[in-house]
N, C-alpha and C positions, 0 to 999 in steps of 0.2 A: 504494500500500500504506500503510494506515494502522493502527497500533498501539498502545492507550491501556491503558496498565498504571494499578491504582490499588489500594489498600486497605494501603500502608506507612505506617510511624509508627513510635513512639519503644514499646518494650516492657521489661518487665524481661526478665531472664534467667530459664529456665523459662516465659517465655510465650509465646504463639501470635498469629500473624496468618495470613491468607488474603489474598493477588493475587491479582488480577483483570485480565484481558488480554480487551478488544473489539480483535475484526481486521473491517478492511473494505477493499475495495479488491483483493480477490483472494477464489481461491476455497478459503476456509480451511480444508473441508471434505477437500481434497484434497492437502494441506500437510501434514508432520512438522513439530514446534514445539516448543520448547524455550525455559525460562529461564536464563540467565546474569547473570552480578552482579560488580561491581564493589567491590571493599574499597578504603578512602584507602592509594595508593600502590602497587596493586597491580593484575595484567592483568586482562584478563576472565576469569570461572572459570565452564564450563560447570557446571550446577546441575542439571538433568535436560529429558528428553527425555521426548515422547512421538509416536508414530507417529498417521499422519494420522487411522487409525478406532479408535486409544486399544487397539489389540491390545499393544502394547509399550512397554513405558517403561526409561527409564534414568534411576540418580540415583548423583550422586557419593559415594564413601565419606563424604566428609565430612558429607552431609546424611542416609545411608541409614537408615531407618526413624523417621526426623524428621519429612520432606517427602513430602508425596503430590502428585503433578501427577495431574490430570484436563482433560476438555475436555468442550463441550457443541456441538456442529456445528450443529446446528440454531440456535444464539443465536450463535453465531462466536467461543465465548469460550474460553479457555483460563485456568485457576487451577492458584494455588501453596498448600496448604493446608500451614503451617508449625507446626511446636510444638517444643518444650522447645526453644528460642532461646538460643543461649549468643553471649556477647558476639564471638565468631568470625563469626558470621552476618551482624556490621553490613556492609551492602553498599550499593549501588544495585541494584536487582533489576530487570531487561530481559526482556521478551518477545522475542522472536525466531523468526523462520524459520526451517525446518533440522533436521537430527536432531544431528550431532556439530560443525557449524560452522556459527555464526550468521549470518542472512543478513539481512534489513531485522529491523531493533529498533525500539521505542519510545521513549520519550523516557527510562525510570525512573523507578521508586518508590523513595525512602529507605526502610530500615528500619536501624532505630538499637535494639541492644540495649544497655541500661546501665541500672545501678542507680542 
């Protein structure tokens, strides 16, 4: 199982980025999948969910109407489409397997919100 998150960086606050997740190494198409994130000092915070044919999603209060998760089966990809980024958001952000409990992740993408 392989998992390459990419499209984090340094944003102000009030901006957007979009993550980006190639899965290979299993059959993604058929997997629930989820990002989870990391803030300095603190556990993993599940961020949302999506079911394997994109019928259902989950997103935590905290990002609700911020974050859009989508997936594209056909290309194995799964994305984080992010906006009005407030300095709470700065995390590592993970791909993952899984609906409510993450199971193989990727390496991480930094996203650094600060003025």
């Amino acid at each position: 199982v392989q998992l390459v998150e990419s499209g984090g960086g340094e944003v102000q606050p009030g901006g957007s980025l979009r993550l980006s997740c190639v899965a290979s190494g299993f059959t993604f198409s058929s997997n629930n999948m989820m990002w989870v994130r990391q803030a300095p000092g603190k556990g993993l915070e599940r961020v949302s969910s999506i079911t394997y044919n994109g019928a259902a999603r989950y997103y935590a209060d905290s990002v609700k109407g911020r974050f859009t998760i989508s997936r594209d089966n056909a290309k194995s990809t799964l994305s984080l489409q992010m906006s009005s980024l407030t300095t709470e958001d700065t995390a590592v952000y993970y791909c993952a397997t899984g609906w409510s409990t993450a199971g193989y992740r990727g390496q991480g993408t930094q996203v650094t919100v600060s003025s």
